[in-house]
C-alpha beads as a LAMMPS data file, in Angstrom:
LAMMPS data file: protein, C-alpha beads

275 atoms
274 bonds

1 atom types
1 bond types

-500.0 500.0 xlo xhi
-500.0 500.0 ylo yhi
-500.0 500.0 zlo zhi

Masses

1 110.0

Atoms # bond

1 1 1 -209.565 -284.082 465.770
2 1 1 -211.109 -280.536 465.670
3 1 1 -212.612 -278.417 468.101
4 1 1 -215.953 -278.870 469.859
5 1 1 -218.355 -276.038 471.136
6 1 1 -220.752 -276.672 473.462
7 1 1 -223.713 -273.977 473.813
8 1 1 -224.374 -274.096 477.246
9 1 1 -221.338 -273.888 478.685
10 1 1 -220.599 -270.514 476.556
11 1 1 -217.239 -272.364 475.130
12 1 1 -215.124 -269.947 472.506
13 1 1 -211.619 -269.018 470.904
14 1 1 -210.758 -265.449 470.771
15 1 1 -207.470 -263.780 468.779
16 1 1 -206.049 -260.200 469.750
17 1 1 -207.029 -258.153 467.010
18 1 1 -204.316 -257.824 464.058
19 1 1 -204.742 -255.455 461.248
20 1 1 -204.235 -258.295 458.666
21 1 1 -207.582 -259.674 459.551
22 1 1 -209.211 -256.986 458.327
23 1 1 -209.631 -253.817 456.677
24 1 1 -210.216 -255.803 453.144
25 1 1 -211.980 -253.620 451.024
26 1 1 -214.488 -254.717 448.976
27 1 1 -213.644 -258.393 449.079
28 1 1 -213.985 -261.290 451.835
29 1 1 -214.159 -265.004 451.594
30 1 1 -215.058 -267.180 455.053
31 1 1 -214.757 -270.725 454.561
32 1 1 -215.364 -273.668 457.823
33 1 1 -216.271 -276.892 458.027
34 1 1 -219.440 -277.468 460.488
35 1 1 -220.986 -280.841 462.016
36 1 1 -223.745 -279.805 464.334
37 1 1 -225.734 -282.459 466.376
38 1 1 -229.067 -280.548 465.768
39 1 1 -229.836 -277.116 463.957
40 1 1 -228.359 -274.062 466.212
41 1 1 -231.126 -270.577 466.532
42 1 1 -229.122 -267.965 467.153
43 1 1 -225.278 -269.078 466.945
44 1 1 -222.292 -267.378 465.912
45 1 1 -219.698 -269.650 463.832
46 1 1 -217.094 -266.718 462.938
47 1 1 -217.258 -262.629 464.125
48 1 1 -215.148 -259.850 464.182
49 1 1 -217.967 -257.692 465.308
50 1 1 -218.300 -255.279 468.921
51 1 1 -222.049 -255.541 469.787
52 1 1 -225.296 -256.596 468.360
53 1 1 -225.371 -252.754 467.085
54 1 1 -223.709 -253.707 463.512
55 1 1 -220.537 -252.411 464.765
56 1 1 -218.890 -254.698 462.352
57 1 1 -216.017 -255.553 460.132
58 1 1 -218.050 -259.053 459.387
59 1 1 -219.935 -262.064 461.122
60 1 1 -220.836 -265.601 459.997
61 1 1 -224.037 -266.845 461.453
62 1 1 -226.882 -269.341 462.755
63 1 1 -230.048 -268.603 462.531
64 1 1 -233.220 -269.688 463.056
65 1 1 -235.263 -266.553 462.876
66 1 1 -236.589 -266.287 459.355
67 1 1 -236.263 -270.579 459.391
68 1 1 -233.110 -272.373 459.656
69 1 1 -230.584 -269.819 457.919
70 1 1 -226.943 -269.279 457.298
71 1 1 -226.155 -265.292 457.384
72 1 1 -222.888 -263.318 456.023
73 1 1 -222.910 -260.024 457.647
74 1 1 -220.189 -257.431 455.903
75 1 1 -219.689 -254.074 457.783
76 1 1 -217.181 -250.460 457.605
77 1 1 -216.944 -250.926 461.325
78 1 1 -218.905 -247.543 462.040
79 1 1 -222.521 -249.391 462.740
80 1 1 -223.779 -246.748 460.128
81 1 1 -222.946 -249.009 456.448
82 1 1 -223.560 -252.968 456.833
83 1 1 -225.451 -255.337 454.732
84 1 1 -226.796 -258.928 455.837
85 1 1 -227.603 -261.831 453.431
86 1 1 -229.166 -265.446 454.308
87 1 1 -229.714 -268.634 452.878
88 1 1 -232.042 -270.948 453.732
89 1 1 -230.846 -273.718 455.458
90 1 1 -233.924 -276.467 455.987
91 1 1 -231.860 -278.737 454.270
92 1 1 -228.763 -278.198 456.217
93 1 1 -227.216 -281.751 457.219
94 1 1 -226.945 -282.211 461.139
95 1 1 -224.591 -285.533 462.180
96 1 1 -221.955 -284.578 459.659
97 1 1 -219.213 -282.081 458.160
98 1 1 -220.532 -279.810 456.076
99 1 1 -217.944 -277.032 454.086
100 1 1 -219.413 -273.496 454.447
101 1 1 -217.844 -270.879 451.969
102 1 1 -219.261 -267.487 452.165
103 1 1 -218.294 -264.268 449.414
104 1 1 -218.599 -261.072 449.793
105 1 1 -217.887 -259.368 446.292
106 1 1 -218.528 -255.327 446.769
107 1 1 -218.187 -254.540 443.517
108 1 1 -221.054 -256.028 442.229
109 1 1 -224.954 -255.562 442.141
110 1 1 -226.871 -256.478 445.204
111 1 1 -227.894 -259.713 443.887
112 1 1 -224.535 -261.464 443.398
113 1 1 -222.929 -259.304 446.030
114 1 1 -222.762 -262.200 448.433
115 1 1 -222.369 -265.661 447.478
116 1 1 -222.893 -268.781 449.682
117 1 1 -222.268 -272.447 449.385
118 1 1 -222.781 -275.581 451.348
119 1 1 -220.435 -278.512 450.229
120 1 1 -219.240 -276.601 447.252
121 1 1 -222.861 -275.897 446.190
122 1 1 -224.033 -272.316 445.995
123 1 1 -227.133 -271.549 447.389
124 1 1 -230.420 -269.229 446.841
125 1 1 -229.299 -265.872 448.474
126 1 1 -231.892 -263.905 449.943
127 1 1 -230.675 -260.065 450.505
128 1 1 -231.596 -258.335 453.920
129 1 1 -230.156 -254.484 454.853
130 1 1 -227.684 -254.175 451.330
131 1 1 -225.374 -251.732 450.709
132 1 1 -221.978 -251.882 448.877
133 1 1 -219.465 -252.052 451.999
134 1 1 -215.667 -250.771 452.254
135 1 1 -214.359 -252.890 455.222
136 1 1 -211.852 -251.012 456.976
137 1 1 -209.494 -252.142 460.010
138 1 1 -211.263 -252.101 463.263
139 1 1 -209.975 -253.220 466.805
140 1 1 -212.476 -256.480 467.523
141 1 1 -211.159 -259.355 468.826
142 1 1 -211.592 -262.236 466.209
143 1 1 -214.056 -264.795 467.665
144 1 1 -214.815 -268.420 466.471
145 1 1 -217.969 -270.050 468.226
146 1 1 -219.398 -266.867 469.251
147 1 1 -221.484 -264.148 467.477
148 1 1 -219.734 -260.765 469.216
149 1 1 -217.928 -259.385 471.989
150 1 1 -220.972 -259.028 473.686
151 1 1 -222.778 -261.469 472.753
152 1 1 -224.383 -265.030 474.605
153 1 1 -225.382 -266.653 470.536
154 1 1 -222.637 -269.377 470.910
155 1 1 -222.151 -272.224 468.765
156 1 1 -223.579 -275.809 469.615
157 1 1 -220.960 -278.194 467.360
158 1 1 -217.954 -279.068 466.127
159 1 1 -215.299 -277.062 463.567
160 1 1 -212.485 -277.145 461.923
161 1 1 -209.819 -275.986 458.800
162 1 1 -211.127 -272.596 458.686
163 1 1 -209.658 -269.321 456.420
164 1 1 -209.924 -265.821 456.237
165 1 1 -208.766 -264.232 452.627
166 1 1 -209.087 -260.841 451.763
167 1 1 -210.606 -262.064 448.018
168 1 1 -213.472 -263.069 446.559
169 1 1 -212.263 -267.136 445.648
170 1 1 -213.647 -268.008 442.411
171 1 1 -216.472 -271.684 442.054
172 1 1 -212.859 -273.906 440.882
173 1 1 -211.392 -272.599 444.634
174 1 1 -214.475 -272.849 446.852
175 1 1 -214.955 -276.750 445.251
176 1 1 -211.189 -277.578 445.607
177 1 1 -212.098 -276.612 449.441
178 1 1 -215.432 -278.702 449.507
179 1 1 -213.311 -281.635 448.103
180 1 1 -211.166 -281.190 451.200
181 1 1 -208.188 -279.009 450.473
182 1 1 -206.810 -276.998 453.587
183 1 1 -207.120 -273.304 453.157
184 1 1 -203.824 -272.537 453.345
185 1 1 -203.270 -274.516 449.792
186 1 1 -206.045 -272.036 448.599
187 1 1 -204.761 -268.578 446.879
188 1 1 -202.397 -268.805 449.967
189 1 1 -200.880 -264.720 449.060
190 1 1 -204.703 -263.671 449.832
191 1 1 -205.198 -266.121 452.922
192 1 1 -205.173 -263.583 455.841
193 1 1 -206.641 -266.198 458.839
194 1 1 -205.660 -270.379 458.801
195 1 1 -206.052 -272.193 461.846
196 1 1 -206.816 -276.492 461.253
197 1 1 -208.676 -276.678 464.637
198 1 1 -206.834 -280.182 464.461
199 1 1 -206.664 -281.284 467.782
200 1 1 -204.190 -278.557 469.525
201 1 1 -203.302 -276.458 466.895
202 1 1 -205.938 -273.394 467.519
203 1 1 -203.218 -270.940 466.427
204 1 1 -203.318 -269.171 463.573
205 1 1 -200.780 -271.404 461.368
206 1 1 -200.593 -268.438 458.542
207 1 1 -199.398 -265.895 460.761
208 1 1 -198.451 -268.199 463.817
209 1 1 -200.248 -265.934 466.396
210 1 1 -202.035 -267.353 468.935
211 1 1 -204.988 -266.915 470.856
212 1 1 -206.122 -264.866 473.676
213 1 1 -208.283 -267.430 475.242
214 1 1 -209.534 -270.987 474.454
215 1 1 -212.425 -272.543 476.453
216 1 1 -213.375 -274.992 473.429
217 1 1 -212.135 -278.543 473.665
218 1 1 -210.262 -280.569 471.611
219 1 1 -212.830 -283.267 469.809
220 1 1 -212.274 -286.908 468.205
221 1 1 -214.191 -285.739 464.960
222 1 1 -212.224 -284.229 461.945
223 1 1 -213.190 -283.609 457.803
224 1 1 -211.529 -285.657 455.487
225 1 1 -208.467 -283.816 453.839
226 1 1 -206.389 -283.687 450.830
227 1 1 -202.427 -284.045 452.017
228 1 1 -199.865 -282.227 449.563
229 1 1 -197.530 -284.593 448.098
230 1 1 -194.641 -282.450 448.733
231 1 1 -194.412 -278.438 450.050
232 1 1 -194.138 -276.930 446.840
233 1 1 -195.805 -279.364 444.927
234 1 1 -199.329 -279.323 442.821
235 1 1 -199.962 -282.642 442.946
236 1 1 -202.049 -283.925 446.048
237 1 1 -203.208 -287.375 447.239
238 1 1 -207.201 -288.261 448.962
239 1 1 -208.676 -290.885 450.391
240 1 1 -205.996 -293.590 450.904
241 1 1 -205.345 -294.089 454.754
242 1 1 -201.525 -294.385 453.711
243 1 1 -201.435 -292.288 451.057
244 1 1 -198.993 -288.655 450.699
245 1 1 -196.224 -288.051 452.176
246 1 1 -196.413 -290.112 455.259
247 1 1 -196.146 -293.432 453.813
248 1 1 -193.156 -295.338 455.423
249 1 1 -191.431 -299.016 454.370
250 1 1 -193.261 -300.340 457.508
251 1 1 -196.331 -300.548 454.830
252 1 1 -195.182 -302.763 452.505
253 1 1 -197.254 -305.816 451.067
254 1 1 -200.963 -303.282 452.590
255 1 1 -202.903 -301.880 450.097
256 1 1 -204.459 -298.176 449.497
257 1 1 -207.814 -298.558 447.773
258 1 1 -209.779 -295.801 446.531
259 1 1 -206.427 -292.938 446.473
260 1 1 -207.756 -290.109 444.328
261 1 1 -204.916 -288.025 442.754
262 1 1 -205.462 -284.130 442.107
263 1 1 -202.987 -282.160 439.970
264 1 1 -203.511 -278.357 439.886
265 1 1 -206.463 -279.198 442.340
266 1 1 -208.655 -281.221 439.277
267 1 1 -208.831 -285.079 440.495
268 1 1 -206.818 -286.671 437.380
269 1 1 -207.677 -290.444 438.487
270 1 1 -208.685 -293.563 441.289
271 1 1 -205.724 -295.393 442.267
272 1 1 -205.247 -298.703 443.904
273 1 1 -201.968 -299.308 445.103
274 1 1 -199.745 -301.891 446.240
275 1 1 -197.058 -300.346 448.148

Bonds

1 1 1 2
2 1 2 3
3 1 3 4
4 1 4 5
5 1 5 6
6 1 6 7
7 1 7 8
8 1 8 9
9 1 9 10
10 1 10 11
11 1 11 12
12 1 12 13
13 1 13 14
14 1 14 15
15 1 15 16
16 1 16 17
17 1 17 18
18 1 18 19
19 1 19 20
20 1 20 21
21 1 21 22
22 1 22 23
23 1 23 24
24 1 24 25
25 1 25 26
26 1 26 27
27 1 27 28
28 1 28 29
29 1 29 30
30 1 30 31
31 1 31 32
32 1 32 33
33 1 33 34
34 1 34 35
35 1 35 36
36 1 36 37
37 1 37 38
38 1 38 39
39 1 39 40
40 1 40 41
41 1 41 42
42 1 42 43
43 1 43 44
44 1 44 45
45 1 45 46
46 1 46 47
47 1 47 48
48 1 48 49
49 1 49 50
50 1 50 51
51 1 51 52
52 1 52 53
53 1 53 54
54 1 54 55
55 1 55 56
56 1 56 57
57 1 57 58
58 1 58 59
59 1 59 60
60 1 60 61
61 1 61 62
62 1 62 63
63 1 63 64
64 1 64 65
65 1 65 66
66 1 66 67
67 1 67 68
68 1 68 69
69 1 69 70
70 1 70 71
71 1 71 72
72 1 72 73
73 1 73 74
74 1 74 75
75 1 75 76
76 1 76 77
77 1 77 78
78 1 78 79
79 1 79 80
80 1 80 81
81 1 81 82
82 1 82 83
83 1 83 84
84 1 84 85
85 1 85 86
86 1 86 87
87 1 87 88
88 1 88 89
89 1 89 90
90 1 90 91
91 1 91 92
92 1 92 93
93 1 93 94
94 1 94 95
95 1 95 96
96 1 96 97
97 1 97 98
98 1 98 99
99 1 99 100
100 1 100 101
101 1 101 102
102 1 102 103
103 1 103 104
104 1 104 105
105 1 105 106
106 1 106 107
107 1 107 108
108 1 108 109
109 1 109 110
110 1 110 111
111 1 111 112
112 1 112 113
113 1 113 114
114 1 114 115
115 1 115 116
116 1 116 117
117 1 117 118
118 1 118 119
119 1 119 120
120 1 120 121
121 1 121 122
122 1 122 123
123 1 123 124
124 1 124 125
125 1 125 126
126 1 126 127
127 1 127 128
128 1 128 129
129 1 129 130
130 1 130 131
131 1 131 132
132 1 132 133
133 1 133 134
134 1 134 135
135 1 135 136
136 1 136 137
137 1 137 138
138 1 138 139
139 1 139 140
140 1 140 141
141 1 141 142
142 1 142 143
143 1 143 144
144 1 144 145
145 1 145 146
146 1 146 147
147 1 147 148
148 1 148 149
149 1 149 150
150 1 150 151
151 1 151 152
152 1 152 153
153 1 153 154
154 1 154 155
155 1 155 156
156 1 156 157
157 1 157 158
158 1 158 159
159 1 159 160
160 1 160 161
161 1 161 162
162 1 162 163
163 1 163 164
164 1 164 165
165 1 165 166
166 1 166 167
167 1 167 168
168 1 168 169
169 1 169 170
170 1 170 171
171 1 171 172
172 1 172 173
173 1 173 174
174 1 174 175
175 1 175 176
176 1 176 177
177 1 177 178
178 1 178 179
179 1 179 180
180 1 180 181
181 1 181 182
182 1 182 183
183 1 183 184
184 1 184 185
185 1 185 186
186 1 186 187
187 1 187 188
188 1 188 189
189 1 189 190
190 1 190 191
191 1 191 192
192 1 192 193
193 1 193 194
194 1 194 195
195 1 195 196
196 1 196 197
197 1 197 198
198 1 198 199
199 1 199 200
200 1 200 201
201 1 201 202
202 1 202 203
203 1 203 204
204 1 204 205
205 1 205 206
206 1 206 207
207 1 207 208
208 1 208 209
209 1 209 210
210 1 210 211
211 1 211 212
212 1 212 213
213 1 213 214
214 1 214 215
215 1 215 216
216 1 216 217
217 1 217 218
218 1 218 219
219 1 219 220
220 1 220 221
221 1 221 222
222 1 222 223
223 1 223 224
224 1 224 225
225 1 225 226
226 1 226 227
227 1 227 228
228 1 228 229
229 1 229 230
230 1 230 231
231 1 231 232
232 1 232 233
233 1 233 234
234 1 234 235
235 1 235 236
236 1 236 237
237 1 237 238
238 1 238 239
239 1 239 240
240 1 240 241
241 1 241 242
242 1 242 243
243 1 243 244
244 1 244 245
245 1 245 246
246 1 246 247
247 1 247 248
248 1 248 249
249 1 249 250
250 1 250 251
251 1 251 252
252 1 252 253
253 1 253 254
254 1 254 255
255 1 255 256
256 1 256 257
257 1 257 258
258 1 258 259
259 1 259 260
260 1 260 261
261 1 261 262
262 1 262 263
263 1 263 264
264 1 264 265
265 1 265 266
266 1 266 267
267 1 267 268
268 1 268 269
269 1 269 270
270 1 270 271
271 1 271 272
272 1 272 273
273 1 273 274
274 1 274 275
């Protein structure tokens, strides 16, 4: 299960502001995972942004202005110092999950200042208003489905297992996500945001706060993800339907074909088992 928005009907989850979701410098990493039944123009996926003025901490959005785009907006929160950055999206999938990971890297030059990537796969970034941004803590709510406080760009789709760190997460992070590890397994001391979308569980499950409001619904549709064998462990288990730490003896004499095993997040080897 995830969450589904529907467009029309203006659907949203909002979180009280916390200082812990922003105020993170010169770094920022949004990841989601997106299936959208047709391309969205105009729809926000992720904001922490007042108005359509730029008074922003940051925003990730739909777009179909320039052509079907994906947009990473990074702002100080005045509306004075913000820079946007696109990439095209005419190849975007519609009908299935697709893994979103967006950078924002301050420190360096405009042209690998912000880095995107769809399905672990980083894309051609074309650089609109630039400027090297110091995002500082302001008092937005924390939207997911919706573009600003303000604003009626909602999204049209389904999401889930989305994070917030306060880092830039290196290409071995953003395709351990893409292969379907949860966020919270992901540089977890720079995670600032976590919430699974899984069914219920909207709140945030790094901080356990919840949110304001909820008008989204609960779908039938999630990504495929990688379960930890264990809570502290670095080995992890895909693919199998009884694979991890679920299995029970009431599965003896089935079989799990196609288990991949990861350790330290690098998939060591295809596994059929007997169990």
């Amino acid at each position: 299960m995830s969450h589904s928005f529907t467009k029309t009907s203006s659907q949203t989850i909002s979180y009280p502001h916390q200082n812990i979701y922003d105020g993170f410098g010169s770094y920022l990493t949004i990841s989601v995972w997106l299936k959208l039944p047709s391309w969205n123009q105009g729809s926000g996926v992720i904001s922490k942004r007042s108005n359509a003025d730029d008074t922003i901490s940051y925003a990730l959005n739909l777009d179909n202005f320039f052509g079907p785009s994906v947009y990473l907006i990074v702002g100080d929160g005045s509306g004075g110092i913000y820079c946007t950055y696109r990439v095209n999206a005419t190849n975007f999938p519609t009908g299935k999950w697709v893994n979103i990971v967006a950078i924002y890297d301050g420190t360096q030059p405009a042209s690998n200042r912000i880095k995107i990537y769809l399905d672990g796969v980083l894309q051609t970034t074309i650089v609109g208003t630039d400027s090297s941004v110091l995002m500082t803590n302001v008092n937005f709510q924390l939207y997911l489905g919706r573009d600003h406080e303000a604003g009626t760009f909602y999204l049209n789709g389904s999401m889930a297992e989305v994070g917030i760190w306060a880092r830039a997460l290196g290409l071995t992070d953003v395709r351990a996500i893409a292969r379907g590890f949860h966020p919270d397994m992901i540089n977890r001391s720079a995670l600032r945001f976590y919430s699974s979308l899984l069914g219920n569980r909207t709140y945030d499950a790094k901080n356990f706060f919840l949110p304001s409001s909820i008008s989204s619904v609960p779908s039938t549709d999630h990504p495929k993800v990688i379960n930890r064998l264990s809570p502290s462990s670095n080995v992890f288990f895909a693919g199998g339907e009884f694979a991890g730490p679920t299995d029970t003896p009431s599965y003896v004499g089935r079989y799990c074909h196609g288990v991949r095993m990861y350790i330290n997040r690098s998939e060591e080897s295809i596994l059929q088992i007997k169990t």
